[in-house]
C-alpha positions as CSV (number, residue, x, y, z in Angstrom):
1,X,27.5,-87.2,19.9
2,X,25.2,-84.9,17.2
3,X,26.0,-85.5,13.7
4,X,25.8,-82.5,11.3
5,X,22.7,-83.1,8.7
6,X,22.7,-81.7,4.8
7,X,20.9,-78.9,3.8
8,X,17.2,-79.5,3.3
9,X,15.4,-78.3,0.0
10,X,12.2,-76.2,-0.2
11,X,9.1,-77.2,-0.5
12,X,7.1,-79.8,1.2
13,X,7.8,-83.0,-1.0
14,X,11.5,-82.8,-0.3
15,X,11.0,-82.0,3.5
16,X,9.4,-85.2,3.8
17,X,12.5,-86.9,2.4
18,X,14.6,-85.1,4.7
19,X,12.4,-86.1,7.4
20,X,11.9,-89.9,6.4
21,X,15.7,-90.1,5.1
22,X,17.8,-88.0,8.1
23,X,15.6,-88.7,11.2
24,X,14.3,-92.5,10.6
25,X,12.9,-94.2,13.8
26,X,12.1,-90.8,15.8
27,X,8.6,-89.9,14.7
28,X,5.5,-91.6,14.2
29,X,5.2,-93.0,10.3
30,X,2.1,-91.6,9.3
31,X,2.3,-90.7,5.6
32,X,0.5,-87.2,6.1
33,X,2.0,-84.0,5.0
34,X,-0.5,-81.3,6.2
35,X,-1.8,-79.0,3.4
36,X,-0.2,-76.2,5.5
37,X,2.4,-74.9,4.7
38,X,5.8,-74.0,6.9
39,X,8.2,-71.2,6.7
40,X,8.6,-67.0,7.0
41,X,6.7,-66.6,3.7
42,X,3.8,-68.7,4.2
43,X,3.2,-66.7,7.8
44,X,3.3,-63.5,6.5
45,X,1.0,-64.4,3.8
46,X,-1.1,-65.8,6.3
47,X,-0.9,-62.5,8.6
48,X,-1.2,-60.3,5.7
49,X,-4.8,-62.0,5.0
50,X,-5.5,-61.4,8.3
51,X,-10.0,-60.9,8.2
52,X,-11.4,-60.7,11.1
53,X,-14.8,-59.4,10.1
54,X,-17.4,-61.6,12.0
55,X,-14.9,-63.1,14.2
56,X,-16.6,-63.1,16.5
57,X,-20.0,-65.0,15.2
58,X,-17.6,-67.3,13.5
59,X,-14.9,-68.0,15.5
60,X,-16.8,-71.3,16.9
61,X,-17.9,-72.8,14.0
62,X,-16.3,-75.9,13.2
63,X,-18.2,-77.4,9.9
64,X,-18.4,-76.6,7.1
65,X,-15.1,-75.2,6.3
66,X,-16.0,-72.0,4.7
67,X,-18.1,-70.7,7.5
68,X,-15.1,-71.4,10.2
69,X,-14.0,-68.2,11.4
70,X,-10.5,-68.9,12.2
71,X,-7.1,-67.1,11.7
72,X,-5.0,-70.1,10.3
73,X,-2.0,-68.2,12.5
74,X,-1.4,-70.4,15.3
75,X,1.1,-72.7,13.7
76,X,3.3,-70.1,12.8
77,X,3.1,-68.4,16.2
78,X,3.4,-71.6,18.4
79,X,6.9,-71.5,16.2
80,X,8.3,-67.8,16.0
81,X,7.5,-67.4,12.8
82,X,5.0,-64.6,13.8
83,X,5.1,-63.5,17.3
84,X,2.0,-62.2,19.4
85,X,2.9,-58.6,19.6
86,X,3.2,-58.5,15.8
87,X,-0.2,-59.9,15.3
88,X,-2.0,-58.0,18.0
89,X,-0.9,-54.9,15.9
90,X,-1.7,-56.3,12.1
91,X,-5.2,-57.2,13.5
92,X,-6.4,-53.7,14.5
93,X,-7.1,-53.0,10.9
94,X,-8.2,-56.0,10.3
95,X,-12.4,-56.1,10.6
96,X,-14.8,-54.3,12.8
97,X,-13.6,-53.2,16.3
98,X,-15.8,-55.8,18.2
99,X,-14.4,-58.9,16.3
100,X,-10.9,-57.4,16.4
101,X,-11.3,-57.0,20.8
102,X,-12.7,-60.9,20.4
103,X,-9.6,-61.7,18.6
104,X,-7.4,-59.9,20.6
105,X,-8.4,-61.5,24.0
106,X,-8.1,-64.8,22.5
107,X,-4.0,-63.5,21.9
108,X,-4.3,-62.6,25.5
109,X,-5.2,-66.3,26.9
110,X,-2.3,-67.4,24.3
111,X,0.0,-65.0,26.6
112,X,-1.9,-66.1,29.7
113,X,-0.7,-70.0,28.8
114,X,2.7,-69.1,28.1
115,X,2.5,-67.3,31.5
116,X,1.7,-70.5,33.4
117,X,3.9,-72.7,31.8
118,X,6.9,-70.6,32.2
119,X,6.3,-70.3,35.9
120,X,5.1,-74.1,36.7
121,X,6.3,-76.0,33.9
122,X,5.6,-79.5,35.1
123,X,3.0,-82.4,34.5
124,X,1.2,-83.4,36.9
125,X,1.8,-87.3,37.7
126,X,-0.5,-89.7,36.0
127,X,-3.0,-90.7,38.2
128,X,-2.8,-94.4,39.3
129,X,-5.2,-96.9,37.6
130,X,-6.5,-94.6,34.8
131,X,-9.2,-95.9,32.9
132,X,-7.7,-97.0,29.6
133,X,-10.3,-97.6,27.5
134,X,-10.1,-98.2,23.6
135,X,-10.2,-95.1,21.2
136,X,-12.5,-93.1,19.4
137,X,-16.0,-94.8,18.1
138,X,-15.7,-93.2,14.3
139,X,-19.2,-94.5,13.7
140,X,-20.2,-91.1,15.5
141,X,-19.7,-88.8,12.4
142,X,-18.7,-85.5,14.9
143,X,-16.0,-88.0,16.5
144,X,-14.6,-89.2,12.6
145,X,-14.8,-86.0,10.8
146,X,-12.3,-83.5,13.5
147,X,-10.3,-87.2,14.4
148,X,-9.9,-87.2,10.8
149,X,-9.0,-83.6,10.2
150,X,-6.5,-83.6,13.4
151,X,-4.5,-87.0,12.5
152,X,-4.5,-85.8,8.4
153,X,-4.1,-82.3,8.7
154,X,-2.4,-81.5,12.3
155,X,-5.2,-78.8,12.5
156,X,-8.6,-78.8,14.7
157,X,-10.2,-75.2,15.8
158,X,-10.4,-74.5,19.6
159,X,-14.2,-75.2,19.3
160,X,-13.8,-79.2,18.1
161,X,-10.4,-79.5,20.6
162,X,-13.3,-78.9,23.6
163,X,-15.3,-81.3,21.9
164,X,-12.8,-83.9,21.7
165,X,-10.9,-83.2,25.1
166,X,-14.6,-83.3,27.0
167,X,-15.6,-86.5,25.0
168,X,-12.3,-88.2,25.7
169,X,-12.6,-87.4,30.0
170,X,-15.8,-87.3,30.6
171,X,-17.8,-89.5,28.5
172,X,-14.7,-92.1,27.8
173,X,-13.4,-91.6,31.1
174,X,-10.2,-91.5,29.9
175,X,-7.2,-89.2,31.6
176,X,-6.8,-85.9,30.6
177,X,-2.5,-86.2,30.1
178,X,-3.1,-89.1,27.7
179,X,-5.7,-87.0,25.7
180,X,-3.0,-84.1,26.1
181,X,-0.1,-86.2,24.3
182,X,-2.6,-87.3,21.7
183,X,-2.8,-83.9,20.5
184,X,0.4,-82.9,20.6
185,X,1.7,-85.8,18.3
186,X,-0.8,-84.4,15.6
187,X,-0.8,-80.4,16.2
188,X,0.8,-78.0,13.9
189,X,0.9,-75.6,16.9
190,X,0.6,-78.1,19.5
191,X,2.3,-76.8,22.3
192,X,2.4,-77.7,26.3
193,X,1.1,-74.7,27.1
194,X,-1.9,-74.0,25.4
195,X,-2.7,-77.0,24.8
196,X,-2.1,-78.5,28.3
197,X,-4.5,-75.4,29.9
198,X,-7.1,-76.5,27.1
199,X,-6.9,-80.0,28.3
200,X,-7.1,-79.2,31.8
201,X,-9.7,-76.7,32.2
202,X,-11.9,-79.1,29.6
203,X,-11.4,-82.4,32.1
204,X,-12.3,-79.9,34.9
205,X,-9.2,-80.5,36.5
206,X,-8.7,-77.1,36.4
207,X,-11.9,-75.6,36.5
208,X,-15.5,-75.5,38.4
209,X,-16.6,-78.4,36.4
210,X,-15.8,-80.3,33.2
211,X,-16.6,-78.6,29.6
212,X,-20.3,-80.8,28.4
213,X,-20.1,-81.6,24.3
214,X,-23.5,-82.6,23.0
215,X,-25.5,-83.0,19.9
216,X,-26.6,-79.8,20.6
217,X,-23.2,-77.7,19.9
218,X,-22.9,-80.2,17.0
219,X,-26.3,-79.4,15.4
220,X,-25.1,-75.5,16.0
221,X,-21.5,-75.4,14.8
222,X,-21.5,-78.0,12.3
223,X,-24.8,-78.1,11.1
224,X,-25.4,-81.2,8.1
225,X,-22.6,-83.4,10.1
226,X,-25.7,-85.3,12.0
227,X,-27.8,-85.7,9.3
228,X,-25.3,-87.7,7.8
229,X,-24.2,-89.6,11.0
230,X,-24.9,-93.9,11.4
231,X,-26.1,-92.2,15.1
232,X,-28.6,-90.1,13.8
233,X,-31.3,-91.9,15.3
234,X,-29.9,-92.7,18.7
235,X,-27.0,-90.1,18.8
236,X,-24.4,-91.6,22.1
237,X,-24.2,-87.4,23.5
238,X,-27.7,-86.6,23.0
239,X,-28.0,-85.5,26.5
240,X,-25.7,-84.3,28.7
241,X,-23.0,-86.6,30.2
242,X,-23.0,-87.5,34.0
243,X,-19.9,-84.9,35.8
244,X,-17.2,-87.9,36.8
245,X,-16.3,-87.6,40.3
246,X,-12.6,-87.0,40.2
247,X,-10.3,-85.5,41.9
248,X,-8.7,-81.6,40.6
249,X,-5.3,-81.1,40.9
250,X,-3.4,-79.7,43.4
251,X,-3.0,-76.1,42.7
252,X,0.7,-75.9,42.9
253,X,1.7,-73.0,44.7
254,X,3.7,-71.0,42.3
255,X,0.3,-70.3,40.5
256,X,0.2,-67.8,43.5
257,X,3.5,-66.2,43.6
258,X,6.3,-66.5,41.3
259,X,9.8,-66.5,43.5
260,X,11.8,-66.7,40.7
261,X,10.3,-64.4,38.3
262,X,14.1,-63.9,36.0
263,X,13.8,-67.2,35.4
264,X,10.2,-67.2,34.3
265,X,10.2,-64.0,32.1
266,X,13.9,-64.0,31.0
267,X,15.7,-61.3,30.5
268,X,14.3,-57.6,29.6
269,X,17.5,-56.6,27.6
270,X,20.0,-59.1,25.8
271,X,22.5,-59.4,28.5
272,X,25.2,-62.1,28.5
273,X,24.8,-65.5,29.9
274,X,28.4,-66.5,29.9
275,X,32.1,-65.7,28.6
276,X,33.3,-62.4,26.8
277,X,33.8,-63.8,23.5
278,X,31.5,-62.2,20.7
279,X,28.9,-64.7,19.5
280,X,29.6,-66.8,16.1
281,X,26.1,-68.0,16.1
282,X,22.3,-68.0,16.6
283,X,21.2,-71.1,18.3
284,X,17.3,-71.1,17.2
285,X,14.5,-73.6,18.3
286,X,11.1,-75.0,17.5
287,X,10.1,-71.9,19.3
288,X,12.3,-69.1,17.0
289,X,12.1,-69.7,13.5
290,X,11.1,-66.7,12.1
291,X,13.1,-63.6,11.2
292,X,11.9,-61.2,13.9
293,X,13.3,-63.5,16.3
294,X,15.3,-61.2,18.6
295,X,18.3,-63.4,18.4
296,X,18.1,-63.7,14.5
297,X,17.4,-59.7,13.8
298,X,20.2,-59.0,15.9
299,X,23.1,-61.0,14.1
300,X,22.1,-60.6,10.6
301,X,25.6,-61.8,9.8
302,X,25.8,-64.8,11.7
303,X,25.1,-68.2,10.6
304,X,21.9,-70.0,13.0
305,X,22.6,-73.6,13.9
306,X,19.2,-75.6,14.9
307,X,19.6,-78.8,16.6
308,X,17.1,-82.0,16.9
309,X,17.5,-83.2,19.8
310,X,17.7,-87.0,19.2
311,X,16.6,-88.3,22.7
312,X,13.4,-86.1,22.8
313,X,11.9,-86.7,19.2
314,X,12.8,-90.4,20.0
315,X,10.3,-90.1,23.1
316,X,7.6,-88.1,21.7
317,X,7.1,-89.6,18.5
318,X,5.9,-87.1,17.0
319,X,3.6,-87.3,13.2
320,X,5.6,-87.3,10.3
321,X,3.3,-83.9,9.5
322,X,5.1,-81.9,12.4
323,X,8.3,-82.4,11.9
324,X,8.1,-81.8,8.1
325,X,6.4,-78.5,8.6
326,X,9.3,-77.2,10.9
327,X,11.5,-78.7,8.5
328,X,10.3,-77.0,5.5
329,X,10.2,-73.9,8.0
330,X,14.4,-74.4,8.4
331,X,15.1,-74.4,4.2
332,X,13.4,-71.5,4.0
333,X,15.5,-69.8,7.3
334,X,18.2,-71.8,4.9
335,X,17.8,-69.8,1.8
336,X,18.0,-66.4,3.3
337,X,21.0,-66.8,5.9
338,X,24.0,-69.8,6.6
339,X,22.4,-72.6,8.8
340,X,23.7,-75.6,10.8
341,X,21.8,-78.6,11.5
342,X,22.5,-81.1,13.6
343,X,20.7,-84.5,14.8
344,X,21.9,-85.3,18.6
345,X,22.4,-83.1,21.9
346,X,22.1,-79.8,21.7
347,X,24.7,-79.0,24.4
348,X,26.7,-81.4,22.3
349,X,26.4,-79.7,19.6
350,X,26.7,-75.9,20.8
351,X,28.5,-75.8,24.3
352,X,32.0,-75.0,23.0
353,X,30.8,-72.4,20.9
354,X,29.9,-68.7,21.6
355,X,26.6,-68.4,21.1
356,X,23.6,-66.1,21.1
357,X,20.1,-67.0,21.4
358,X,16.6,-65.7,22.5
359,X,15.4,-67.1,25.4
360,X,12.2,-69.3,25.2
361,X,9.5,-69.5,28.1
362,X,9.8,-73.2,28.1
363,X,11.8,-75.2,30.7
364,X,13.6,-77.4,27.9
365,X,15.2,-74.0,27.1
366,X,16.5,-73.1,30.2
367,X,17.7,-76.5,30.9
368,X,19.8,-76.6,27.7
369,X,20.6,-73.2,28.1
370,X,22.2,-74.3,31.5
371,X,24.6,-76.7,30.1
372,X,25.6,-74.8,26.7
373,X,25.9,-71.1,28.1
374,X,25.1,-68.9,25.5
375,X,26.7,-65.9,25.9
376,X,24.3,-63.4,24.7
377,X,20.5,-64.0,25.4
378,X,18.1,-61.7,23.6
379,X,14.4,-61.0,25.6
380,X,11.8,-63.3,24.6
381,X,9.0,-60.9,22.4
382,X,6.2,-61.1,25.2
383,X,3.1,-59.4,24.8
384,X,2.6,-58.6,28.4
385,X,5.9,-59.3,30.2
386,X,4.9,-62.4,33.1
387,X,4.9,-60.3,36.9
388,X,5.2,-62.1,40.2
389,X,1.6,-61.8,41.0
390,X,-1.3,-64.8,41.1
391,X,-2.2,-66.7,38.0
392,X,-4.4,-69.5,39.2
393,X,-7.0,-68.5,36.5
394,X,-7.4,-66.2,33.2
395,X,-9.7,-63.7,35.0
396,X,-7.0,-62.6,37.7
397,X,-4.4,-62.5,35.1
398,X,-6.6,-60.8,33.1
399,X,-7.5,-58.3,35.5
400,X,-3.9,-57.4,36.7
401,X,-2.7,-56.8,33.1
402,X,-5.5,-55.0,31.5
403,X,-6.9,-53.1,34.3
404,X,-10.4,-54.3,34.5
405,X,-12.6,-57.4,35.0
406,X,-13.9,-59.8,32.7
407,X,-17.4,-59.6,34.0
408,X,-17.4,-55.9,34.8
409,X,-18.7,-54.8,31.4
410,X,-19.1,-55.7,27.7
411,X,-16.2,-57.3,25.9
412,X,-16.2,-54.7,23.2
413,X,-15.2,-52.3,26.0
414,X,-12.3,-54.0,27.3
415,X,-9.1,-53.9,25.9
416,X,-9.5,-51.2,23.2
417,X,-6.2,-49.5,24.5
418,X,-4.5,-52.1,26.2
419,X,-0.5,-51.2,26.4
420,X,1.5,-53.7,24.5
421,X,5.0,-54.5,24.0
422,X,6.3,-53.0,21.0
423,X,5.8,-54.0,17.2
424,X,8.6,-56.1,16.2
425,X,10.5,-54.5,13.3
């Protein structure tokens, strides 16, 4: 059964209400409403601020605030809101060439992610007997403050998510996948596929060895935070941490060759799924909120229909700050065109319906797409379209779709003219 749910009203406050009044007992009750802020007008304000002068000194720093160097974007990306070929074009006037190539190859390993998740998909099983050990020691004042800022705010920068993803595995010995779902209750942008690929190549799972986070990168990125610290004096990551003997994952073959690569990149045209019948609605997701969307663009005139899907929230228990972010993303969707939404199935919901939709490089897509047959599917908006080729590790990837190799000269000189899917209109 799904259950069709009132409009929600702007802003933030009432979003919450919606959130605690319509979908009670399927998230986790933290209080916190993250000071940013969802919905089309709040990512275009963001992209249209778009600095990237010293982006590339910057870009590491975690503490304090105004010295961070990041773009603020990745929330609204990780839901549609902006999609990567649109940024890639906004930041070439954006700051000095160098910072912009630094900016843009950290787009690319966003694409790279999306690449590997497509193809593979699935999570490794949890190991057996995984050390379980308690949480986070907060006494260590690098460990409180981004613990802090990623429960409160639903943001961390990539530079603290290394920090806490090698202090969790190596030093707590704890496994990666619960580190993993940690973040992706509290991320804005959390999202299995960047996320899980950080995770992985941090526990060295996934990589020649683990990521090591010491005082050192502390001292450097967030200089004042040990000063202040009830560690100071005998600081627990002074030195570096022993590397854990553990065992990497199995590469799983597809990482080599993708034998299904339709299914991994979607379509390249909208072409129809299923039945002849013109569509009398945009099915959107957590994926394709914004109004480039493909799907959305195309059918101006049609109402969209957004379902939460009632079994999933109930098992991932997502903060309270997630879901009112996406919420406060749908009123504003909800002020500029007719929307449905609906608590339950989603093939409940839509399968009698004719429906068009964007497809969505995630394999909950294609497995509710499956059962509610949309009949027009619009391309996803990649920024390099997936091939069939290997993509065990960044640097292949990398190398097949620019051209050259990461090492083979200075990163200024690498993707200056790198071919890119189209700016969406």
């Amino acid at each position: 059964m799904s259950e069709l749910l009132p409009q929600p009203e702007p802003g933030p406050e009432a979003a919450a209400e919606f959130v605690a009044r319509h979908l009670d007992g399927l998230y986790r009750a933290d209080g916190s409403v993250s000071p940013i802020r969802g919905g089309q007008s709040w990512a275009d304000r963001a992209l249209a601020a778009l600095d990237l002068t010293d982006y590339s000194r910057t870009r590491n720093n975690v503490y304090p605030l105004p010295e961070r160097g990041v773009s603020g974007l990745s929330p609204y990306i990780r839901h549609g809101l902006l999609d990567l070929p649109t940024v890639w074009h906004q930041a070439a006037d954006a700051g000095p060439e160098a910072d912009v190539h630094r900016f843009r190859l950290e787009l690319l390993w966003q694409e790279y992610a999306r690449h590997r998740y497509a193809r593979v998909g699935r999570l490794p099983p949890r190991a057996d007997g995984s050390d379980r050990r308690p949480g986070w020691d907060t006494s260590m004042g690098c460990i409180e403050a981004t613990t802090d800022e990623l429960e409160d705010d639903g943001r961390l920068p990539g530079q603290a998510r290394l920090w806490l993803a090698a202090h969790w595995t190596t030093r707590l010995g704890r496994d990666w996948r619960e580190g993993e779902d940690y973040f992706f209750t509290h991320l804005l942008d959390g999202s299995r596929a960047a996320n899980r690929l950080g995770w992985q190549l941090a526990s060295g799972v996934d990589a020649l060895r683990p990521y090591q986070f010491t005082r050192w990168q502390v001292e450097r990125r967030a200089p004042g935070l040990c000063a202040s610290c009830d560690h100071v004096a005998d600081c627990p990551i002074d030195q570096p941490a022993p590397v854990p003997a553990h065992e990497p994952i199995d590469a799983d073959p597809r990482l080599s060759h993708d034998s299904d690569l339709h299914a991994t990149a979607g379509p390249d045209r909208p072409m129809p799924w299923a039945g002849d019948e013109p569509p009398e609605v945009v099915w959107v997701t957590a994926e394709s909120l914004g109004d480039r969307d493909p799907a959305l663009a195309a059918h101006p005139d049609l109402p969209a229909a957004f379902v939460f899907d009632r079994a999933l929230l109930a098992r991932l228990q997502l903060s309270a700050k997630r879901l009112v972010f996406l919420v406060e993303a749908l009123a504003e969707l909800a002020g500029r065109r007719p929307l449905e939404l609906w608590l339950g199935s989603p093939s409940a919901a839509l399968n009698r319906r004719s429906v068009a939709a964007t497809f969505a490089p995630v394999p909950g897509w294609r497995q509710h797409a499956g059962r509610i047959n949309p009949g027009l599917v619009h391309p996803w908006p990649w920024l390099r379209r997936p091939s069939a080729g290997n993509i065990a590790r960044f640097s292949i990837w990398f190398e097949y779709h620019v051209g050259v190799r990461l090492d083979e000269q200075p990163l200024d000189a690498l993707i200056p003219v790198m071919p890119v899917a189209e700016k969406v209109s």
